[in-house]
C-alpha positions in Angstrom: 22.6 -17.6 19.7 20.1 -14.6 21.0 17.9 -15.5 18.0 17.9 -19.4 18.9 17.1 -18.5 22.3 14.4 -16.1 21.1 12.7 -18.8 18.7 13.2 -21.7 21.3 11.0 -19.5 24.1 8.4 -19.1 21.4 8.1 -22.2 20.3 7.5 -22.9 24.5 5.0 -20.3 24.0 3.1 -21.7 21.2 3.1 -25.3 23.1 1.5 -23.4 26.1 -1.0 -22.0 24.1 -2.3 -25.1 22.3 -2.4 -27.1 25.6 -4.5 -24.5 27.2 -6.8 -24.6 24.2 -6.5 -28.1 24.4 -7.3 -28.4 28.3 -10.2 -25.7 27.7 -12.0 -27.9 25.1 -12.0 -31.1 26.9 -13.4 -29.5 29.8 -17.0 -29.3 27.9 -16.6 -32.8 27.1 -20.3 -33.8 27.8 -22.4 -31.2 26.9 -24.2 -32.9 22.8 -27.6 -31.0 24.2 -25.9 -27.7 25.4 -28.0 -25.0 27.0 -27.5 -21.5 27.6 -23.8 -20.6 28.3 -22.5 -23.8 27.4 -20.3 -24.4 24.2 -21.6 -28.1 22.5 -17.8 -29.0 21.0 -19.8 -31.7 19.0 -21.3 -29.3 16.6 -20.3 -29.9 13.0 -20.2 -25.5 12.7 -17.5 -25.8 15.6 -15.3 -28.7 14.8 -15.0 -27.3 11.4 -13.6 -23.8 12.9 -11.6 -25.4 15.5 -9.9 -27.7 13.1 -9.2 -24.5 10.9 -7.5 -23.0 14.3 -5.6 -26.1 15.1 -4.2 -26.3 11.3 -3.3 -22.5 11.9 -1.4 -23.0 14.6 0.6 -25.9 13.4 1.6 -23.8 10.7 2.6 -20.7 12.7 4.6 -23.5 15.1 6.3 -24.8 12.3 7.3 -21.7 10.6 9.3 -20.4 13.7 10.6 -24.0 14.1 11.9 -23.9 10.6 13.3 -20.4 11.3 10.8 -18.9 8.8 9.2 -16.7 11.0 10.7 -14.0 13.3 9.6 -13.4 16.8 7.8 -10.7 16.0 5.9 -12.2 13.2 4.8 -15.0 15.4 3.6 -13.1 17.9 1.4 -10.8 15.7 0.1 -14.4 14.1 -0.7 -15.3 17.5 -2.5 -12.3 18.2 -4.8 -12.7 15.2 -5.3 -16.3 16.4 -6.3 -15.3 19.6 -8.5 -12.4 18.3 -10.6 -15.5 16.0 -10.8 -17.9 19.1 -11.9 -15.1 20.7 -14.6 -14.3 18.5 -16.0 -17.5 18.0 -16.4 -17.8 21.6 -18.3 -14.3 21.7 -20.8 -16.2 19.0 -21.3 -19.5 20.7 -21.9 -17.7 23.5 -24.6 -15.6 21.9 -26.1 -19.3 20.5 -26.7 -21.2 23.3 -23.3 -22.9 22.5 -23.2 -23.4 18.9 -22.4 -21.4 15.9 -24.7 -20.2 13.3 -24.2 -20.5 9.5 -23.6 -17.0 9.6 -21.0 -17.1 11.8 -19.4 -19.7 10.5 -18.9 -18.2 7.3 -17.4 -15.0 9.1 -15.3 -16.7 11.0 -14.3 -19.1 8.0 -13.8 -15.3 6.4 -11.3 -13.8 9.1 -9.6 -17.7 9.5 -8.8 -17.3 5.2 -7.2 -13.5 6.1 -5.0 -15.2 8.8 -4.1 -17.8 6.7 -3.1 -15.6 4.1 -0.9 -13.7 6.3 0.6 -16.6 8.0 1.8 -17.8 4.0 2.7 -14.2 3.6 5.2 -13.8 7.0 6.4 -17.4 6.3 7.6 -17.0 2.2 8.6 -13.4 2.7 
């Protein structure tokens, strides 16, 4: 009961998460010629990372629905999600808003380690 209760709270968690991220990308809804400070969402480099993110967090939200993922699992996976939002927002940031081929490719490089730990936690 403890661990349905457990599992239920993170899947709330998860939900919150994605709805911020959500909320925080629509907010630069406007912004195709974005100058200094300002992320341009429209850039091919971006949507391809952020649709990488979104997959991962699907997976991680449907791993601790299915009961495949313990509490403690999820929240390291979440960490390590966090940790490559957080990152490509430290790049765009250095870009004038977009990403550069080279940091795509790193981030595309720390989004294929999280992957592989989030199919490692969830067939262990």
């Amino acid at each position: 009961m403890i661990n349905k209760i457990a599992n239920s709270l993170l899947v709330l968690a998860v939900g919150g998460l994605m709805l911020a991220g959500s909320a925080a990308a629509q907010n630069n809804s406007n912004t195709s010629g974005a100058g200094a400070g300002v992320d341009d969402p429209n850039h091919p480099r971006v949507n391809q990372i952020n649709q990488r993110e979104q997959n991962q967090q699907n997976r991680i939200a449907n791993g601790i629905k299915n009961d495949k993922l313990t509490p403690g699992q999820a929240a390291r996976l979440e960490k390590g999600q966090q940790r490559l939002v957080n990152n490509e927002k430290k790049d765009m940031a250095a870009n004038n808003g977009h990403l550069t081929k080279k940091d795509q490719r790193q981030l595309n490089r720390e989004a294929n380690r999280q992957s592989r730990k989030i199919y490692k936690d969830k067939h262990e």
